[in-house]
C-alpha positions as CSV (number, residue, x, y, z in Angstrom):
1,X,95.2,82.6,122.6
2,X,96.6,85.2,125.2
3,X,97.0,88.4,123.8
4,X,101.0,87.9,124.3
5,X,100.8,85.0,122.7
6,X,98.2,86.0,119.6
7,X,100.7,89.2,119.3
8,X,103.4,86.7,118.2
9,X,101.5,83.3,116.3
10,X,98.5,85.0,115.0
11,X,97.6,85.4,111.3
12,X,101.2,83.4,110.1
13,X,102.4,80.3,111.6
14,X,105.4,78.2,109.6
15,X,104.4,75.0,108.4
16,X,106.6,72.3,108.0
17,X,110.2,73.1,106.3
18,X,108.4,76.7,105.3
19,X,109.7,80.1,106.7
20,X,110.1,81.4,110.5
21,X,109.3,84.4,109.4
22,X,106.8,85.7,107.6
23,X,107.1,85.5,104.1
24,X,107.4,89.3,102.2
25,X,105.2,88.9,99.1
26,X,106.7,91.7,96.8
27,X,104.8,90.8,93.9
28,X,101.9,93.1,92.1
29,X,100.4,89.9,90.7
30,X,99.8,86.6,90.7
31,X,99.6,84.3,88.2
32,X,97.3,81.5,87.1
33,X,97.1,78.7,85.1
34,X,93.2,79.3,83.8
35,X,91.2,81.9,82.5
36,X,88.3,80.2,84.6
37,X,90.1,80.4,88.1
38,X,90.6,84.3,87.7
39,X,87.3,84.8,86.8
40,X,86.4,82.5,90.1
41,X,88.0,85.6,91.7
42,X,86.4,88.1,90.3
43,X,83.0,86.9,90.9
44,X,84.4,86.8,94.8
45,X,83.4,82.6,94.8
46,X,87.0,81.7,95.3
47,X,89.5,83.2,97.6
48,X,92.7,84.2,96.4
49,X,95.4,87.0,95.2
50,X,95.0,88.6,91.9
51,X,96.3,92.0,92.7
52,X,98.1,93.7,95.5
53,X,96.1,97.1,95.3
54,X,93.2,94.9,96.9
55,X,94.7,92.0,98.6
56,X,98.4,90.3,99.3
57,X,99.2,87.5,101.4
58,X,101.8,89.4,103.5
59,X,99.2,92.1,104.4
60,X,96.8,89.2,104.5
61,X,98.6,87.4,107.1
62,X,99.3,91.0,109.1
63,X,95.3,91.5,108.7
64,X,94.5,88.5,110.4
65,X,96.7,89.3,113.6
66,X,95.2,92.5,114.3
67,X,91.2,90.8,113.5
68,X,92.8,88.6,116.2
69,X,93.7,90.9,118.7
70,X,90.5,93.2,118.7
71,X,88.3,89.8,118.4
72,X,86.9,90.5,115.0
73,X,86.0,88.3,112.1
74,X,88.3,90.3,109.5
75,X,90.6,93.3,108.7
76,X,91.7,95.3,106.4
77,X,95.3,97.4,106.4
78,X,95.0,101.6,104.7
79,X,98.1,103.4,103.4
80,X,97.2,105.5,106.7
81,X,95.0,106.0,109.5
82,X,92.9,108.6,107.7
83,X,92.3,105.8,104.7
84,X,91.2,103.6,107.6
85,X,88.4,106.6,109.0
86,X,87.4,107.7,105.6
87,X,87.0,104.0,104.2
88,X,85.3,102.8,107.3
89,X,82.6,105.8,107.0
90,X,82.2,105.4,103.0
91,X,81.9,101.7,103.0
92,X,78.1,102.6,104.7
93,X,77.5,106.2,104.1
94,X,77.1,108.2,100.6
95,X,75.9,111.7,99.3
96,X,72.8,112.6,101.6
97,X,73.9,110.7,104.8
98,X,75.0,111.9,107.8
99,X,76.9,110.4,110.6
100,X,77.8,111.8,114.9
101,X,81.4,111.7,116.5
102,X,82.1,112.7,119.2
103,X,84.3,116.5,119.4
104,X,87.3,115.2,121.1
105,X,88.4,113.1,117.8
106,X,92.2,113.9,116.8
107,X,92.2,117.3,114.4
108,X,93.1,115.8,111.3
109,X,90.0,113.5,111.5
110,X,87.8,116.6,112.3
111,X,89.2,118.2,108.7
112,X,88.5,115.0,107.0
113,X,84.7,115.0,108.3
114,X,83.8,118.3,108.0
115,X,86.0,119.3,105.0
116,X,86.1,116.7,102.5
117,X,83.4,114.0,103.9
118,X,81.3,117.4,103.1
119,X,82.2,117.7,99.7
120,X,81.1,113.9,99.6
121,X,77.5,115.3,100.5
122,X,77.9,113.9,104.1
123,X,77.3,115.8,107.0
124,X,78.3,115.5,110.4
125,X,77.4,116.5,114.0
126,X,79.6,116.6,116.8
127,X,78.7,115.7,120.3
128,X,80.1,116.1,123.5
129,X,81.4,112.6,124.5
130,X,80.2,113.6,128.0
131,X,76.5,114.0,126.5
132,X,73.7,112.3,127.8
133,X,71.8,109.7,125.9
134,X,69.4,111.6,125.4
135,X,71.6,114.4,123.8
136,X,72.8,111.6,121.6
137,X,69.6,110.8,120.7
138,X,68.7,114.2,119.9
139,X,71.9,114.5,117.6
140,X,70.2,111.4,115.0
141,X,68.5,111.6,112.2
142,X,66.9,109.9,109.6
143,X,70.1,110.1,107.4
144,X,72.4,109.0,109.8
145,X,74.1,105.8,109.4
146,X,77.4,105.5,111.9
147,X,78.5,107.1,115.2
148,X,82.1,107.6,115.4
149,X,84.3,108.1,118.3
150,X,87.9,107.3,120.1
151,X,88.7,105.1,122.5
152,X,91.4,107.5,124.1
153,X,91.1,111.1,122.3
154,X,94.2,112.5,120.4
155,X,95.5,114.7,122.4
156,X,92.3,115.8,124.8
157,X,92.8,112.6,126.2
158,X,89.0,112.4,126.8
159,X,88.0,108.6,127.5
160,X,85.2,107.6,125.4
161,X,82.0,105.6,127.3
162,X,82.1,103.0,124.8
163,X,78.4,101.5,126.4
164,X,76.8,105.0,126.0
165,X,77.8,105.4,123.1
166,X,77.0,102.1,121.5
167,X,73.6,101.7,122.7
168,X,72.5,105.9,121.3
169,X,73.8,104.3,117.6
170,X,72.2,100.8,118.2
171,X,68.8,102.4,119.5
172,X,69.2,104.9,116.0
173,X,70.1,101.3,114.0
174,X,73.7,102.2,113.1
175,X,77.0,101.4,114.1
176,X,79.6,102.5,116.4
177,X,83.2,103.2,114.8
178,X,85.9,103.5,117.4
179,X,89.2,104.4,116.3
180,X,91.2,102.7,119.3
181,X,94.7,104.1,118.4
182,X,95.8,105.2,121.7
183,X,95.1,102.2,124.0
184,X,95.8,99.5,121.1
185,X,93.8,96.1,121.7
186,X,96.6,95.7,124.1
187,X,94.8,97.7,126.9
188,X,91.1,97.7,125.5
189,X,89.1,95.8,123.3
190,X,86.1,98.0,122.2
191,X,84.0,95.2,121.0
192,X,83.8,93.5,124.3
193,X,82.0,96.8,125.1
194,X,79.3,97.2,121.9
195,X,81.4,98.5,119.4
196,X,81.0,97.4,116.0
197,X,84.2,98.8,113.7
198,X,87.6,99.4,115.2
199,X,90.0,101.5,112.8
200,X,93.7,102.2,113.7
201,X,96.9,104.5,112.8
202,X,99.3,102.0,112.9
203,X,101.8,104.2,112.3
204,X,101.0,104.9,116.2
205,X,101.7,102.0,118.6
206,X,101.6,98.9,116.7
207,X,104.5,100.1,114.4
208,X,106.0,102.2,117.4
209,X,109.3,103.0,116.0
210,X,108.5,106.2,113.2
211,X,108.5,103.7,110.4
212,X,105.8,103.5,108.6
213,X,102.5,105.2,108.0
214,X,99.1,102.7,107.8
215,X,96.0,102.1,108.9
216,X,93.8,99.3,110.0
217,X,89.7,98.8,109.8
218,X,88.4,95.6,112.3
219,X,84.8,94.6,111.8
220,X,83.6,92.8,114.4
221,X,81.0,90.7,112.2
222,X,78.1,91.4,115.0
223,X,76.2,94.2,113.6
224,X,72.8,93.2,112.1
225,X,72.7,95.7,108.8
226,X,70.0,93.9,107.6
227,X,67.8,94.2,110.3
228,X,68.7,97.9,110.7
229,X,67.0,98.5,106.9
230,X,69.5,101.9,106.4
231,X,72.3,99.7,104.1
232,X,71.0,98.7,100.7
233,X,74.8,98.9,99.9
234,X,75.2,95.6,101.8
235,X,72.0,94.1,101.6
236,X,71.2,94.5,98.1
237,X,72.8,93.5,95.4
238,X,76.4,95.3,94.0
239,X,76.2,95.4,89.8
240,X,80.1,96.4,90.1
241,X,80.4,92.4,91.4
242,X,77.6,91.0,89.1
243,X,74.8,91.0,92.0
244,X,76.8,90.2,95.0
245,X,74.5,90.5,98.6
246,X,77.1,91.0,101.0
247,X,74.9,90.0,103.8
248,X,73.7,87.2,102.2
249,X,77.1,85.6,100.6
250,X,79.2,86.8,103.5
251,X,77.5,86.9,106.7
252,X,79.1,88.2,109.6
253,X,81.9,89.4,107.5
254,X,79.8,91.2,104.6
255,X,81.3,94.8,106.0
256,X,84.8,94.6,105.8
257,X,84.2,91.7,102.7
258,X,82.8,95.2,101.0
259,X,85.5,97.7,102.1
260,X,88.0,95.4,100.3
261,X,86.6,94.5,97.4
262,X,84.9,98.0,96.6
263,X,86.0,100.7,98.0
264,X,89.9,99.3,98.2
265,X,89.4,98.2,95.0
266,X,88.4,102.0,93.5
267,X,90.3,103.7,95.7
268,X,93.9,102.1,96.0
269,X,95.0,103.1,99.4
270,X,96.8,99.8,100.6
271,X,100.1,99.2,101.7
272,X,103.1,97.7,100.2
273,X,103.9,93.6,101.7
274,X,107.3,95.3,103.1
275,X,104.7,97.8,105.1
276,X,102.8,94.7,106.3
277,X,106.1,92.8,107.2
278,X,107.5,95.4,109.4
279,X,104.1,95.9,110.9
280,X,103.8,92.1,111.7
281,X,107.0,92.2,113.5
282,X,106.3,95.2,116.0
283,X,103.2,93.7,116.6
284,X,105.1,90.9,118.3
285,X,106.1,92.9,120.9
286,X,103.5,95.5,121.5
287,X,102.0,94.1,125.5
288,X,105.7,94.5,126.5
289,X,106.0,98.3,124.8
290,X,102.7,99.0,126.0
291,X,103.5,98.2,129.3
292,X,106.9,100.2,129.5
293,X,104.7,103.2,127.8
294,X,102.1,102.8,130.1
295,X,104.9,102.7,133.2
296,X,106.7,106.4,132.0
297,X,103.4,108.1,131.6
298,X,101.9,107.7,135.2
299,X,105.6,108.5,137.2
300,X,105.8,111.8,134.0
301,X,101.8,112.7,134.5
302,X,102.6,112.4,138.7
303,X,105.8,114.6,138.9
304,X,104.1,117.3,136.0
305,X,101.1,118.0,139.3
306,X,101.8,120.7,141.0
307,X,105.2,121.6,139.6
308,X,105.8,125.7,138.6
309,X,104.4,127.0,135.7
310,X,102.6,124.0,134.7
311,X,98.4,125.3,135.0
312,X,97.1,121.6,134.8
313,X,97.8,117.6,133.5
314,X,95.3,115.5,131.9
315,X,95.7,112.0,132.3
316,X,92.8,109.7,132.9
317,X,94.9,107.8,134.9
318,X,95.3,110.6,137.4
319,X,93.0,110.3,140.0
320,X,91.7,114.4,139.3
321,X,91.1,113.9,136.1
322,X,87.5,113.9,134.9
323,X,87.5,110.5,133.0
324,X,89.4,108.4,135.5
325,X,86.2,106.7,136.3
326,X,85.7,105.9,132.3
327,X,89.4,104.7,132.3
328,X,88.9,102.4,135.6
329,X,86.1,100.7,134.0
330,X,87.8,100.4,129.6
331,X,91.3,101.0,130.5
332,X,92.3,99.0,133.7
333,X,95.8,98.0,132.8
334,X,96.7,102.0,131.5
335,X,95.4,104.0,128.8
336,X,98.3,104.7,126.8
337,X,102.1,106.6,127.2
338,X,100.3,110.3,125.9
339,X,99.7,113.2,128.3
340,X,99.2,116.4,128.0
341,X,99.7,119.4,130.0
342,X,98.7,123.4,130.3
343,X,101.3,125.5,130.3
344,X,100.8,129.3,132.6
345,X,101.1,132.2,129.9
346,X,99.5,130.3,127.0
347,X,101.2,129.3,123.5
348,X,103.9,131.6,124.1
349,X,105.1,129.6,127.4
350,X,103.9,126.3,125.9
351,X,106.6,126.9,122.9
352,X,109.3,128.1,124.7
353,X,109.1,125.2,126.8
354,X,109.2,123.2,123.8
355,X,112.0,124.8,122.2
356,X,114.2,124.4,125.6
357,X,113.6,120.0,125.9
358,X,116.5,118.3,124.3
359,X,115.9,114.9,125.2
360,X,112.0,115.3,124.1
361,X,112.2,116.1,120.4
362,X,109.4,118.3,118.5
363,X,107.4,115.9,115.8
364,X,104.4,115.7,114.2
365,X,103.9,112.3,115.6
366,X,103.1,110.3,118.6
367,X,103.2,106.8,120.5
368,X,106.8,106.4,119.1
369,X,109.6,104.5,121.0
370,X,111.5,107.7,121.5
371,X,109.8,110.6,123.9
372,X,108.0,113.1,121.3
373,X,106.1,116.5,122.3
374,X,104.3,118.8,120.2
375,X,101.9,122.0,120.3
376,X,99.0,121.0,118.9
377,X,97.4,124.6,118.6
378,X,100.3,125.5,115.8
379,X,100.1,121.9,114.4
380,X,98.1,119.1,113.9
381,X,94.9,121.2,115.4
382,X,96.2,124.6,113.2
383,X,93.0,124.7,110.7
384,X,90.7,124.8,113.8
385,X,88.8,127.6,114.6
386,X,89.1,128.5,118.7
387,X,85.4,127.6,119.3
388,X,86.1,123.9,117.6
389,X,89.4,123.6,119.5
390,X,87.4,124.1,122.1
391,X,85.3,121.5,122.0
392,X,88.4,119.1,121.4
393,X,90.0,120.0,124.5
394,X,92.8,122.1,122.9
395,X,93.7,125.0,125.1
396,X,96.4,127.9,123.2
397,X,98.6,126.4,125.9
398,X,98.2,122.6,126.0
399,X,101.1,120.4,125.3
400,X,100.8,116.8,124.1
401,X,103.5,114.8,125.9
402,X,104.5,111.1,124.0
403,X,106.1,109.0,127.2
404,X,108.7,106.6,124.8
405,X,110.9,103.9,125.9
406,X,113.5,105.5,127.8
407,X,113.9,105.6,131.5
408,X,111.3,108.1,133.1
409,X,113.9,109.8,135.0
410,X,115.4,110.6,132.0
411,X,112.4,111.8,130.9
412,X,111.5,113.8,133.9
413,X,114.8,115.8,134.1
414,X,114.6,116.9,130.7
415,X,111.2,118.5,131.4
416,X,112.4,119.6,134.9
417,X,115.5,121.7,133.1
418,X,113.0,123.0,130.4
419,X,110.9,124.1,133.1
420,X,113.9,126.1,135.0
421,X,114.3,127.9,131.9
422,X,111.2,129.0,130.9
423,X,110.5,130.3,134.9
């Protein structure tokens, strides 16, 4: 199907005389009529629902649209978009291992790498995603099992090259995670371009509206992990599923088959069916948002150049920018509605500005309906130190700008009588 129309039939379609809608299962259980059929579920040789901490059928439908949109072969919803990253790295990488991202990644994934992925025993380096391939082959070593990157970086705005990247981790035999947030499947599928897991805040775009916090993992079912000989997790067999091969019982799907049934199994983080319903129904309308975001960041990022007090504006859509080339070739239809700007004079400037937008509202959050702006420096990048914000593209005075639904003019006035005040 067209993404339009996969956005609205995917993963739930009524049958005959059954609901329009899709159906919210608010039920922790699910009862049975044998002792023999459960234990068919158990030993994962049956497919069905047993308990909604691993699986429900309202999530499952919702699961199913997004494996749709990104073109994967399953999915699997978090409580958040850090579940997503930190399943999506445990589900191949234990005490001892060691994984490379790139040093653009959003700040709160940088803490959960290098803070408590740490005290898991793994260990990370962080590249430039401008290195060359051979700088990414120099970051590998014999413990590494994933690199890990994003699409559109949160809120450097630094435009991955997905190909580069893939082919350092499939030379090294691992996997590429992108976290594709930003552009949404709407604007870029990162599978059509070698990567081999997708993860997603939903609470970003796909909800869109400040409702709910989740997370999405897409496996794309093309990675060979037996071939690659570093994941005896997968291709050898589980004892905690009586002897389960994933690669041999599930095939293309034995990654995200795993995440589920292990790690979301153990470690809980899956959202409610009212979570997955809500989710479902944004998703019906996200090329249309998209587009409209998309629209209201390129007139916002073209009046920000040149205008007083503002130092510079990062867009990858702006012809000056750096990574329009990247963005020409992954993002051809827009990147996403975020920009960011450099206010002259620093954080001081930068928060004043802030403090003086009344349309724009200060919130820890992004890709919302409603315009949303924020300091990252004194926020969501706070614990960094200044060489790591640094390398993430975070200048003292860099604002993150979240274009929303309303008319850009409105938008643009607001930050035209900010700047006037600040002068």
């Amino acid at each position: 199907m067209d993404m339009n129309t996969a956005c609205i039939h995917a993963g739930y379609q009524a049958g005959n005389g059954e609901p329009r809608n899709l159906p919210i299962a608010l039920s922790t259980t699910f009862p049975y009529d044998s002792t023999e059929e459960v234990a068919r579920l158990f030993d994962l040789t049956e497919d069905g629902f047993f308990y909604s901490r691993i699986a429900n059928p309202t999530c499952d439908a919702c699961e199913k649209k997004i494996a749709a949109l990104e073109g994967g072969v399953g999915a699997l919803l978090t409580s958040s978009g850090q579940a997503a990253n930190l399943i999506a790295v445990l589900n191949i990488a234990s005490a001892g291992d060691h994984i490379v991202a790139s040093s653009t990644i959003y700040g709160g994934t940088v803490n959960l790498f290098s803070v408590t992925l740490k005290r898991f025993g793994i260990d990370v380096t962080y590249v430039s995603p401008r290195s060359t391939p051979e700088e990414l082959a120099a970051a590998v070593r014999p413990t590494t099992r994933a690199f890990f990157g994003e699409t559109v970086a949160n809120p450097a705005l630094a435009v991955l090259d997905i190909e580069k990247f893939a082919a350092a981790a499939h030379a090294a035999g691992v996997p590429l995670i992108v976290d594709n947030t930003f552009p949404t499947p709407v604007l870029c599928r990162p599978f059509e371009w070698g990567a081999d897991i997708v993860t997603h805040s939903t609470t970003k775009y796909m909800d869109g509206q400040a409702r709910i916090v989740g997370g999405a993992i897409v496996d794309s079912g093309r990675f060979d992990w037996a071939a690659s000989g570093r994941y005896p997790e997968l291709t050898e067999p589980d004892e905690s599923y009586h002897g389960v091969v994933y690669t041999r019982d599930f095939g293309a799907a034995a990654y995200i088959v795993k995440a589920r049934v292990q790690l979301m199994r153990d470690l809980g983080a899956y959202p409610p069916a009212t979570n997955a319903f809500l989710l479902n129904e944004s998703l019906e309308t996200l090329p249309l948002r998209m587009a409209q975001h998309v629209k209201n960041a390129r007139a916002v990022a073209a009046w920000l150049q040149g205008q007083p007090g503002i130092a510079a504006v990062h867009s990858p859509e702006l012809e000056s920018d750096p990574d329009h080339g990247l963005a020409e070739k992954y993002l051809p239809n827009g990147c996403c509605g975020v920009i960011s700007f450099e206010m002259e004079g620093g954080r001081e400037k930068a928060a004043a500005l802030l403090d003086h937008l009344k349309l724009a509202r200060i919130e820890v959050h992004v890709a919302d309906s409603q315009t949303c702006v924020l300091h990252p420096a004194s926020s969501t990048h706070r614990q960094l130190t200044d060489e790591q914000l640094a390398a993430a593209g975070v200048e003292p005075g860099l604002v993150r700008l979240s274009c929303g639904l309303e008319s850009a003019d409105d938008i643009i006035a607001d930050l035209g009588q900010a700047l006037e005040a600040v002068a």
